[in-house]
PADREN-683328 format. One line per field, with one value per residue (C-alpha): residue in one letter; x, y, z. Coordinates in steps of 0.02 Angstrom, whole numbers. Last residue first. Example, Ala and Ser with C-alpha at 12.3 -4.5 7.8 and 13.67 -1.06 7.14 Angstrom:
residues 2
guro = c(s a)
u = c(684 615)
v = c(-53 -225)
w = c(357 390)
//
This chain:
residues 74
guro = c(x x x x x x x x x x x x x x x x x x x x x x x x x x x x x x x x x x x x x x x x x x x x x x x x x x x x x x x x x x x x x x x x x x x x x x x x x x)
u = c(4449 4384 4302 4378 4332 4303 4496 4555 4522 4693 4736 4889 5013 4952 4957 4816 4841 4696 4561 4422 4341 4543 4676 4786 4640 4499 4390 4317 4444 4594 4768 4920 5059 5214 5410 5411 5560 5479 5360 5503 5428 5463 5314 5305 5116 5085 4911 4883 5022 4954 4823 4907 5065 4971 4904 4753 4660 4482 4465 4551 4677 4680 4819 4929 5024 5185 5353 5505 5657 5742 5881 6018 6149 6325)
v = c(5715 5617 5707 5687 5755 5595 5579 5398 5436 5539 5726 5683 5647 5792 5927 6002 5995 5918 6012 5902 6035 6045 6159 6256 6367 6428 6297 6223 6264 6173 6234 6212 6298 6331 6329 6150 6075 6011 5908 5802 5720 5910 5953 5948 6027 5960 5910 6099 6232 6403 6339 6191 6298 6419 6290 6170 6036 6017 5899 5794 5676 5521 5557 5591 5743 5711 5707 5791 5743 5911 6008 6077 6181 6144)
w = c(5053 5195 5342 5503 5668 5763 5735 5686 5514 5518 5551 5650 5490 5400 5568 5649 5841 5943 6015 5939 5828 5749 5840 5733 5717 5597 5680 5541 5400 5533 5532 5475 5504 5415 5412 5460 5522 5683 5585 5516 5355 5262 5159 4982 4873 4702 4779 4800 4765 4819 4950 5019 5040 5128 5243 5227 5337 5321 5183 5300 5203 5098 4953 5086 5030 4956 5090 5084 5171 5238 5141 5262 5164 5153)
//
């Protein structure tokens, strides 16, 4: 038996300076799996080229939020 991971859309509000390779290939038809620690890619921020966003916090969909001074709505 294989493991398959939940999958999750892309939130519909999101940084417009968040992407991965996934992002990139696939766009808003995009999956990733809810459990971060599953993930077989990283995302990281257009700004700062980085995983870590102008704020020094890690880039990942469910962190990348309004609450972060750095955020700029898709």
């Amino acid at each position: 038996m294989s493991y398959k991971p939940e999958m999750q859309r892309i939130p519909a509000q999101r940084c417009r300076h968040i992407t991965s390779k996934g992002l990139r290939i696939f766009g808003d038809d995009y999956r990733t799996p809810v459990d971060e620690g599953s993930r077989t890619n990283d995302f990281w921020c257009q700004k700062t080229h980085n995983v870590l966003g102008p704020d020094k916090a890690l880039v990942i969909l469910s962190r990348c939020t309004p609450d972060r001074e750095c955020f700029d709505a898709l």
